[in-house]
PDB file of N, CA, C and O in Angstrom:
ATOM      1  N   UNK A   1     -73.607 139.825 115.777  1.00  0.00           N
ATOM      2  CA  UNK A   1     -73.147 140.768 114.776  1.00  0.00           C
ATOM      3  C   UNK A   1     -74.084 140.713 113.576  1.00  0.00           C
ATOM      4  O   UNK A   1     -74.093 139.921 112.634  1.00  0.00           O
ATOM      5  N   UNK A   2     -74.817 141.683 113.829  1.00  0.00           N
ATOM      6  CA  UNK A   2     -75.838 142.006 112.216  1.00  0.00           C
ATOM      7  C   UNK A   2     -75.632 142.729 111.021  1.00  0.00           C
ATOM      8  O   UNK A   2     -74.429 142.706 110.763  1.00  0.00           O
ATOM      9  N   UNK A   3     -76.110 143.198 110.395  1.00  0.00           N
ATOM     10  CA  UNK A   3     -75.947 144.101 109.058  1.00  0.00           C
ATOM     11  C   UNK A   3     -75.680 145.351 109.561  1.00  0.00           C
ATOM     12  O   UNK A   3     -76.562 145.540 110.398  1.00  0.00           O
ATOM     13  N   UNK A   4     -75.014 146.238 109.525  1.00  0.00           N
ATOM     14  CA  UNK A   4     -74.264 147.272 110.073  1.00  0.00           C
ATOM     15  C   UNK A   4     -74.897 148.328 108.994  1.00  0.00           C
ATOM     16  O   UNK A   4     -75.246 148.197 107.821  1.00  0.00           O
ATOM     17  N   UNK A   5     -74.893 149.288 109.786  1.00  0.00           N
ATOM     18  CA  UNK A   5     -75.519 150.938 108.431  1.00  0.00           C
ATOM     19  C   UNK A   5     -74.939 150.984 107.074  1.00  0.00           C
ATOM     20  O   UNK A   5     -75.589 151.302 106.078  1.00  0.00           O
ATOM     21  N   UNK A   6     -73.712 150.660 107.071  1.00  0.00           N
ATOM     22  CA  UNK A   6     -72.526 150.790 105.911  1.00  0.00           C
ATOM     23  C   UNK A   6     -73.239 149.776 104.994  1.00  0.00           C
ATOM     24  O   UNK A   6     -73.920 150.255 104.088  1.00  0.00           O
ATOM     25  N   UNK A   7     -73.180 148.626 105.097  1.00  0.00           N
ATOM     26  CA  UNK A   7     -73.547 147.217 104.598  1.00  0.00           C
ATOM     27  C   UNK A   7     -74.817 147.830 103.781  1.00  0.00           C
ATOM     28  O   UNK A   7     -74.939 148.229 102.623  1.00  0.00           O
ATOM     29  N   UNK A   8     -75.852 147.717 105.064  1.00  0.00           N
ATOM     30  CA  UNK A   8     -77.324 148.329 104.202  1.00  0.00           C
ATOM     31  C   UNK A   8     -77.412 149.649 103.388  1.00  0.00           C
ATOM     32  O   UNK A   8     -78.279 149.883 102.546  1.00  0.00           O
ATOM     33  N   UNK A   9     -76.356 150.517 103.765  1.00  0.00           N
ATOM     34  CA  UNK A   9     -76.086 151.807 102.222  1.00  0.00           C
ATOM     35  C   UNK A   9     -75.274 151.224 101.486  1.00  0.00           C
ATOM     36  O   UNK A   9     -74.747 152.195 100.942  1.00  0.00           O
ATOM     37  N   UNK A  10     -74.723 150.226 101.016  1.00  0.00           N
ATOM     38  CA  UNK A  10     -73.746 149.741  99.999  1.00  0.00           C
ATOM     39  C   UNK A  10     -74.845 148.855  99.268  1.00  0.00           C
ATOM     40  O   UNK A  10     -74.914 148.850  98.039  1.00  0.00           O
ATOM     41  N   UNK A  11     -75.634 148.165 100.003  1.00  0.00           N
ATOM     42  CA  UNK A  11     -76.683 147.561  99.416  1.00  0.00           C
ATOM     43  C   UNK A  11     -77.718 147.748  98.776  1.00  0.00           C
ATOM     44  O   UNK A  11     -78.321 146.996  98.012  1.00  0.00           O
ATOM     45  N   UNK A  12     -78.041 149.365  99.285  1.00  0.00           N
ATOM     46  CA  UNK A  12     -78.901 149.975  98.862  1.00  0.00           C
ATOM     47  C   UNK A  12     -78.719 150.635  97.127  1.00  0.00           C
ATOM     48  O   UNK A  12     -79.577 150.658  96.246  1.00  0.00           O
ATOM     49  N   UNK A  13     -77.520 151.043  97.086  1.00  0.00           N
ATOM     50  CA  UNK A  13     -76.829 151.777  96.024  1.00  0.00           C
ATOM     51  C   UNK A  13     -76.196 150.780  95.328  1.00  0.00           C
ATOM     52  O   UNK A  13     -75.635 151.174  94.305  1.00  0.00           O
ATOM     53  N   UNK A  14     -76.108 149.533  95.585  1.00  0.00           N
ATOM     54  CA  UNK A  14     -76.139 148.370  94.771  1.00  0.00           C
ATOM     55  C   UNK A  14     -76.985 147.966  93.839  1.00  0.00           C
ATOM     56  O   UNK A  14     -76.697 147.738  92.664  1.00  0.00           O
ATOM     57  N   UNK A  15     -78.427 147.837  94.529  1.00  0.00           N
ATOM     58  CA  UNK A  15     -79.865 147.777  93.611  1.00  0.00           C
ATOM     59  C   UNK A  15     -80.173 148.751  93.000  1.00  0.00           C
ATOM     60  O   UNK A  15     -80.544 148.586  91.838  1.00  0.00           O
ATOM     61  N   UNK A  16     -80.122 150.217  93.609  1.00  0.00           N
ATOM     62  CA  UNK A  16     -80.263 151.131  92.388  1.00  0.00           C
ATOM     63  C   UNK A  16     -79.098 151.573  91.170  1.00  0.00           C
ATOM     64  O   UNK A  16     -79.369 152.448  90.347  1.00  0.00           O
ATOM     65  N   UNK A  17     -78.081 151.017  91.172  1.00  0.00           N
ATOM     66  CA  UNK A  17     -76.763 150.788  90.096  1.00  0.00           C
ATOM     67  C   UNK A  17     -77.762 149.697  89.551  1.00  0.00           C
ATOM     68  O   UNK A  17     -78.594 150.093  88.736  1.00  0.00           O
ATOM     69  N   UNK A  18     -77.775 148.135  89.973  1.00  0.00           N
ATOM     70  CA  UNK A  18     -78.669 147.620  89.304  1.00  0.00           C
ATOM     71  C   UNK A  18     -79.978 147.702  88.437  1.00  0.00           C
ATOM     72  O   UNK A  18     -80.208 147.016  87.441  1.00  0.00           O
ATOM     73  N   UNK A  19     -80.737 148.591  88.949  1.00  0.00           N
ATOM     74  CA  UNK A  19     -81.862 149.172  87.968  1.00  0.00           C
ATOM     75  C   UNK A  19     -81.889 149.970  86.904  1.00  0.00           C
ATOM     76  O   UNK A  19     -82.351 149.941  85.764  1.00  0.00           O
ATOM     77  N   UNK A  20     -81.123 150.863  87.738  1.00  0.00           N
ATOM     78  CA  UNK A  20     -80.437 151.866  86.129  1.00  0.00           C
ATOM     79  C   UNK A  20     -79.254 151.453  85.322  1.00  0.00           C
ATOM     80  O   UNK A  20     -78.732 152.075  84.397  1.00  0.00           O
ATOM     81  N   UNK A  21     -79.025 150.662  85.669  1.00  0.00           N
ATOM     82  CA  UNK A  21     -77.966 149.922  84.385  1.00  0.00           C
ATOM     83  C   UNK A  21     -78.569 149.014  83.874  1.00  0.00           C
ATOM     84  O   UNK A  21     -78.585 148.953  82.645  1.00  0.00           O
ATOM     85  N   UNK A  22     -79.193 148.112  84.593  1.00  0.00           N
ATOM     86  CA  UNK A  22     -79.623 146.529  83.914  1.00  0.00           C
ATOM     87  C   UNK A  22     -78.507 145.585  84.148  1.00  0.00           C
ATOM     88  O   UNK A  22     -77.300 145.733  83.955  1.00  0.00           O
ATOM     89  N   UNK A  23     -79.200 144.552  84.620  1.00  0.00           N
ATOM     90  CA  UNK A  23     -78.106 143.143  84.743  1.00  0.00           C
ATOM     91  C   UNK A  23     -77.647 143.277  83.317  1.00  0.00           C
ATOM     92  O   UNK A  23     -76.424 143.216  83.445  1.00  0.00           O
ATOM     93  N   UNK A  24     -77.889 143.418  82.073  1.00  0.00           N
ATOM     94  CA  UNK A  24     -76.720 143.079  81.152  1.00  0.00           C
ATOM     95  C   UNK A  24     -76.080 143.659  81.091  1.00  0.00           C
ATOM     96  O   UNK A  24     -75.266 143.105  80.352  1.00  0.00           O
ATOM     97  N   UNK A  25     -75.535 144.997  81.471  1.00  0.00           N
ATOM     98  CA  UNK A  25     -75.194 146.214  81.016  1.00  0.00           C
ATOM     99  C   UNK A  25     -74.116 146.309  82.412  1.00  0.00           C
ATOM    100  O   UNK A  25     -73.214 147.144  82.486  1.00  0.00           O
ATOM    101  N   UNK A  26     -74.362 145.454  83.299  1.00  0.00           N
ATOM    102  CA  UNK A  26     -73.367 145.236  84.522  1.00  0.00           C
ATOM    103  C   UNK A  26     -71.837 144.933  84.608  1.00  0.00           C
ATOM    104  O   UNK A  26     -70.847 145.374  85.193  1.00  0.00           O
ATOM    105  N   UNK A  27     -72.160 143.956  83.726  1.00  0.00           N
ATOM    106  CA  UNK A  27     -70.285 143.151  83.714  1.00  0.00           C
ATOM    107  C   UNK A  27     -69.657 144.207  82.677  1.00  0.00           C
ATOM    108  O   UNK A  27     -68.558 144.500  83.148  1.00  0.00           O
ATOM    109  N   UNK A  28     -69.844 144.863  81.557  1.00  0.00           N
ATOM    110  CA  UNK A  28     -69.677 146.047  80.761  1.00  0.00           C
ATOM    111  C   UNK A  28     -69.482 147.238  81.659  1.00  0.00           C
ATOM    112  O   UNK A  28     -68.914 148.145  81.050  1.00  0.00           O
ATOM    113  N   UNK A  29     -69.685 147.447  82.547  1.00  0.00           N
ATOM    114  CA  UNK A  29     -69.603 148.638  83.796  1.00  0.00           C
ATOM    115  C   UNK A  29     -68.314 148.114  84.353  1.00  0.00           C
ATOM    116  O   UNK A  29     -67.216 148.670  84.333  1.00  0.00           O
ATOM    117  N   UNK A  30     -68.625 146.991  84.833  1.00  0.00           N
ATOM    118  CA  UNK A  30     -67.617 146.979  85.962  1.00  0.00           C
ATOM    119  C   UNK A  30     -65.963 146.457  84.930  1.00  0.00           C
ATOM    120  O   UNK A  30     -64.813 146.381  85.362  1.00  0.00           O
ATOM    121  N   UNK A  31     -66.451 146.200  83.584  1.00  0.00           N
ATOM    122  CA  UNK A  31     -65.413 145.791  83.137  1.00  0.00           C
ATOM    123  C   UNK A  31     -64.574 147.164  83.206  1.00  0.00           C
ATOM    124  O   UNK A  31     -63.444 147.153  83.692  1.00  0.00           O
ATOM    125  N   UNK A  32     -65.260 148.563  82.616  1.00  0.00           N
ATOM    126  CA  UNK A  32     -65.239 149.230  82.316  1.00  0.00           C
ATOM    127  C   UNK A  32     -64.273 150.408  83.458  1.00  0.00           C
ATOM    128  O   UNK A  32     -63.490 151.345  83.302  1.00  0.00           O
ATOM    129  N   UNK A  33     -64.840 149.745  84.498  1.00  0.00           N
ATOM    130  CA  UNK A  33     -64.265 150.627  85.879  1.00  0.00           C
ATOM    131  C   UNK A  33     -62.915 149.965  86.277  1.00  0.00           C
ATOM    132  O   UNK A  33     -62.189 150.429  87.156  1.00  0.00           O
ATOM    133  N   UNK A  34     -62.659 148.930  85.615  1.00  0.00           N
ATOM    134  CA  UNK A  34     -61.494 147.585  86.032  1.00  0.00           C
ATOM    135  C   UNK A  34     -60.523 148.681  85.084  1.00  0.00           C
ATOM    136  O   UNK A  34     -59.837 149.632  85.460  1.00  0.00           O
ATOM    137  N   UNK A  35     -60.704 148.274  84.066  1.00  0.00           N
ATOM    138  CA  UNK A  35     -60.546 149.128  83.174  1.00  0.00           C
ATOM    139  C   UNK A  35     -59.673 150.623  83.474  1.00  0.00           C
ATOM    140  O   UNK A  35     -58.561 150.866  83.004  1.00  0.00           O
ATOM    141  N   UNK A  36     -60.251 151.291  84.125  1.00  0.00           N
ATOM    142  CA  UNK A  36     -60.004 152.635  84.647  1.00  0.00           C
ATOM    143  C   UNK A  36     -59.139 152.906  85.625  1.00  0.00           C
ATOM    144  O   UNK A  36     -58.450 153.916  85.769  1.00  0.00           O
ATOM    145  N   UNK A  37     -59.202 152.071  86.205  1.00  0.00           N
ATOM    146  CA  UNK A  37     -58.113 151.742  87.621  1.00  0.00           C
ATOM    147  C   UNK A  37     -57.247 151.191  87.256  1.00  0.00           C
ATOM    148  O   UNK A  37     -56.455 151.173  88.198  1.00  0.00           O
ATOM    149  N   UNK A  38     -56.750 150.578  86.268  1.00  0.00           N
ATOM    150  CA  UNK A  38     -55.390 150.014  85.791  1.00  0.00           C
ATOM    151  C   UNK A  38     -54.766 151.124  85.165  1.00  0.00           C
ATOM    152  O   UNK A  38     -53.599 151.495  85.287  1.00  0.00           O
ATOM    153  N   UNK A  39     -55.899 151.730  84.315  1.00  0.00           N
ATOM    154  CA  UNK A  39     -55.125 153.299  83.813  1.00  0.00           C
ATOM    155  C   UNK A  39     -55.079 153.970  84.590  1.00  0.00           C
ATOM    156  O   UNK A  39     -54.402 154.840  84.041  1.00  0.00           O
ATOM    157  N   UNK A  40     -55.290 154.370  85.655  1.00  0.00           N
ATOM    158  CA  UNK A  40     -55.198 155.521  86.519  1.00  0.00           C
ATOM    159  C   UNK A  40     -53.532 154.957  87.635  1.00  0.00           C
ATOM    160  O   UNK A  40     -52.456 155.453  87.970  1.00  0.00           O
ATOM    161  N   UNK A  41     -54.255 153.725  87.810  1.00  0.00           N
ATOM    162  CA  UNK A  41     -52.030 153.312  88.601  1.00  0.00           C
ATOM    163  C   UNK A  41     -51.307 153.462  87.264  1.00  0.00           C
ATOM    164  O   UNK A  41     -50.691 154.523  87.375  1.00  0.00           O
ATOM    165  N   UNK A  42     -51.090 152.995  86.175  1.00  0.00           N
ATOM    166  CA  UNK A  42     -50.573 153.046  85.337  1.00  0.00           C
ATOM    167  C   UNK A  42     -50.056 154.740  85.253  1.00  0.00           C
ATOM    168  O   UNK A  42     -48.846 154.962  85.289  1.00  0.00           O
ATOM    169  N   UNK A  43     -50.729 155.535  85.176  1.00  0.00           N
ATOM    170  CA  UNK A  43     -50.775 157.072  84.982  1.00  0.00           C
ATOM    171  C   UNK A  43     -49.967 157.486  86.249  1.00  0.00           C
ATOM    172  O   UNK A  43     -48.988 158.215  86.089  1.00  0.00           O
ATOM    173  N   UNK A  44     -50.277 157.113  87.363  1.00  0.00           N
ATOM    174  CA  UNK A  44     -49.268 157.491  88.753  1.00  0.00           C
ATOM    175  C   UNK A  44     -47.874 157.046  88.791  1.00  0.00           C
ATOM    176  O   UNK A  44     -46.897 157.614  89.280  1.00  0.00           O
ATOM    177  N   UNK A  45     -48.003 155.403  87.904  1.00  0.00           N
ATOM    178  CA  UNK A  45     -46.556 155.275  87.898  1.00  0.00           C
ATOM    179  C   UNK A  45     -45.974 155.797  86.879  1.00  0.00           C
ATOM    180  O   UNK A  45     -44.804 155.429  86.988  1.00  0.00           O
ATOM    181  N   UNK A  46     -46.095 156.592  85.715  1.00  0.00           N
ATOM    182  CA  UNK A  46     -45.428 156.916  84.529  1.00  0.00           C
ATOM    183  C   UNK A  46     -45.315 158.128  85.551  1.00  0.00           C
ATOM    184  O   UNK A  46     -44.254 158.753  85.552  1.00  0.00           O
ATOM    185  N   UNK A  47     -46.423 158.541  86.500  1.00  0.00           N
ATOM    186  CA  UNK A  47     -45.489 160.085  86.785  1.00  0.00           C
ATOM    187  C   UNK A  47     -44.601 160.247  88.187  1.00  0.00           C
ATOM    188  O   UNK A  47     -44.713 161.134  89.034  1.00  0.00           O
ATOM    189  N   UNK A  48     -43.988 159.489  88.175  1.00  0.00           N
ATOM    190  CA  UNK A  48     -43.071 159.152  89.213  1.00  0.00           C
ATOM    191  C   UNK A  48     -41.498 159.423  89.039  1.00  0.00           C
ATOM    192  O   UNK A  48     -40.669 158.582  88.693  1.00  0.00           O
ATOM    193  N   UNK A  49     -41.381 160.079  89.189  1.00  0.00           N
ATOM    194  CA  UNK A  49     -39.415 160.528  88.663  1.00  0.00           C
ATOM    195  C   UNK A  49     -38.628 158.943  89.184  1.00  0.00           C
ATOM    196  O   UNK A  49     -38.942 158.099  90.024  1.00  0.00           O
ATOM    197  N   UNK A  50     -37.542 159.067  88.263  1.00  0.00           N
ATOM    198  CA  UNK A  50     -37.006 157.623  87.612  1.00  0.00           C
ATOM    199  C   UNK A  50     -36.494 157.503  89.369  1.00  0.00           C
ATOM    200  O   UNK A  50     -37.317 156.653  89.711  1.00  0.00           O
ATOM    201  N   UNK A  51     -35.985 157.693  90.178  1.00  0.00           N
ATOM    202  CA  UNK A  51     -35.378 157.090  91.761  1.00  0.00           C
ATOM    203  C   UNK A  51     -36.962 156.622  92.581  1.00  0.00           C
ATOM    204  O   UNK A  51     -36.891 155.694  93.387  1.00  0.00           O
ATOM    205  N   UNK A  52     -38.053 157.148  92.391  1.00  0.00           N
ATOM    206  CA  UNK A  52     -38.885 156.445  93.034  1.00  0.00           C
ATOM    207  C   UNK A  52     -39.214 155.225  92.618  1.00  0.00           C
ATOM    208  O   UNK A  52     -39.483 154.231  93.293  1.00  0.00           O
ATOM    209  N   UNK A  53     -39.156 155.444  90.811  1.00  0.00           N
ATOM    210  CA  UNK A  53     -39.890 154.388  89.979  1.00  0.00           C
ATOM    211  C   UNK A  53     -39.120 153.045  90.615  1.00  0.00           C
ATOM    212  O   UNK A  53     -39.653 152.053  91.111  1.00  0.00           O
ATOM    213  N   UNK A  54     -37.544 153.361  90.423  1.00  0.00           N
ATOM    214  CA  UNK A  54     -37.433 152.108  90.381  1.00  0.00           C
ATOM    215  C   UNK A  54     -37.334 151.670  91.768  1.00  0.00           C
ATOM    216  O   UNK A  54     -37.119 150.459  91.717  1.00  0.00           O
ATOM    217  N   UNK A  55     -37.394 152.131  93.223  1.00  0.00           N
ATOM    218  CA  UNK A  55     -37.485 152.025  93.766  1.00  0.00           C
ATOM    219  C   UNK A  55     -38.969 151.110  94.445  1.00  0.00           C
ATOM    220  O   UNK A  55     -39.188 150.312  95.357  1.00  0.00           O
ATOM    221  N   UNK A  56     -39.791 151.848  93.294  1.00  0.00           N
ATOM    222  CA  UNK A  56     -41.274 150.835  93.436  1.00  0.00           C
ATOM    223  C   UNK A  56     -41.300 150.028  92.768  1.00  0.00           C
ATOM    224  O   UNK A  56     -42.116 149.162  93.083  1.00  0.00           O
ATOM    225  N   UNK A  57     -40.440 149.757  91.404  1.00  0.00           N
ATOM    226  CA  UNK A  57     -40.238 148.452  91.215  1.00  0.00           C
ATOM    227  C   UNK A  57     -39.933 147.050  91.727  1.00  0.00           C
ATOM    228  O   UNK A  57     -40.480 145.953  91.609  1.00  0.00           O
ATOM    229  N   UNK A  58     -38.768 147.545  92.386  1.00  0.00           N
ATOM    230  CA  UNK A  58     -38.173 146.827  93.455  1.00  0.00           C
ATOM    231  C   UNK A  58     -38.717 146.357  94.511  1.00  0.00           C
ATOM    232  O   UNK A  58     -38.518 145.168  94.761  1.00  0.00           O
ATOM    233  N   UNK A  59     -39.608 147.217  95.478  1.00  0.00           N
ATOM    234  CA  UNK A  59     -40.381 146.572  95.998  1.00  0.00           C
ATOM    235  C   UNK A  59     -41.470 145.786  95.674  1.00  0.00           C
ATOM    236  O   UNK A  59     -41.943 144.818  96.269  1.00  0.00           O
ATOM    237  N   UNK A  60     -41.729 146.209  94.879  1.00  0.00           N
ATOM    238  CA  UNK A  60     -42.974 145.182  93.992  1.00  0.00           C
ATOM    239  C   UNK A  60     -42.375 143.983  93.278  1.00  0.00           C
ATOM    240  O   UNK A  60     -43.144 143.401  92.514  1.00  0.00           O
ATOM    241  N   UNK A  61     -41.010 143.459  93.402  1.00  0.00           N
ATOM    242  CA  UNK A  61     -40.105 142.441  92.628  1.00  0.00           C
ATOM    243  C   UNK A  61     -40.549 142.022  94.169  1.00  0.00           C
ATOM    244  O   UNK A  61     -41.704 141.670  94.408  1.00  0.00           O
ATOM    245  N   UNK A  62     -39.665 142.084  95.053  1.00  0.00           N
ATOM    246  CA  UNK A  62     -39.504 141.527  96.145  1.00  0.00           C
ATOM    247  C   UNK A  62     -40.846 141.134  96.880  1.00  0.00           C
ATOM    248  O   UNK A  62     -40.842 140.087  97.529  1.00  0.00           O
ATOM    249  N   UNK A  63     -41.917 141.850  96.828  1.00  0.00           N
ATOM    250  CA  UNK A  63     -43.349 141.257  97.207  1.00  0.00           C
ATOM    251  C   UNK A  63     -43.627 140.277  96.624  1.00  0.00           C
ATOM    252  O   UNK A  63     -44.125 139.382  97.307  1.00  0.00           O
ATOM    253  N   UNK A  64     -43.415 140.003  95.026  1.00  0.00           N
ATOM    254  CA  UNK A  64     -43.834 138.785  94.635  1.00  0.00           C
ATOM    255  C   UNK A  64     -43.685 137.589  94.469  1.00  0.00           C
ATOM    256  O   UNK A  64     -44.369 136.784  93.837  1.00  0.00           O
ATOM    257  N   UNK A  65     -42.045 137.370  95.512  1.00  0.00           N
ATOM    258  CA  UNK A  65     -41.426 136.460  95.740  1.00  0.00           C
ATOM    259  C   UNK A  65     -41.738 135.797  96.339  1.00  0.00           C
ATOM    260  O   UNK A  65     -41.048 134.806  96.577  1.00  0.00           O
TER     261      UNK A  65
END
């Protein structure tokens, strides 16, 4: 089992994210995208009418048990 097509295009578009950003300018990106994805679930669950919400609450209580 070798490096698969996927792998070497994820890798590829890895180093060029790397060049045009710059290693310092990296952890600021990705903080940035962390960032974005907490607001964006955040945003799906505020728009959830109150019987789903708490319904996904609940399951998410019980997963973390």
């Amino acid at each position: 089992m070798g490096i698969g097509k996927i792998e070497i295009i994820l890798l590829i578009v890895l180093v060029i994210i790397l060049l045009f950003v710059g290693a310092k300018k990296l952890p600021e990106l990705a903080r940035g995208v962390g960032q974005s994805a907490k607001e964006l679930k955040k945003g799906f669950s505020e728009g959830l009418p109150e019987d789903e919400d708490k319904t996904a609450k609940k399951s998410s209580a019980t997963k973390k048990k």
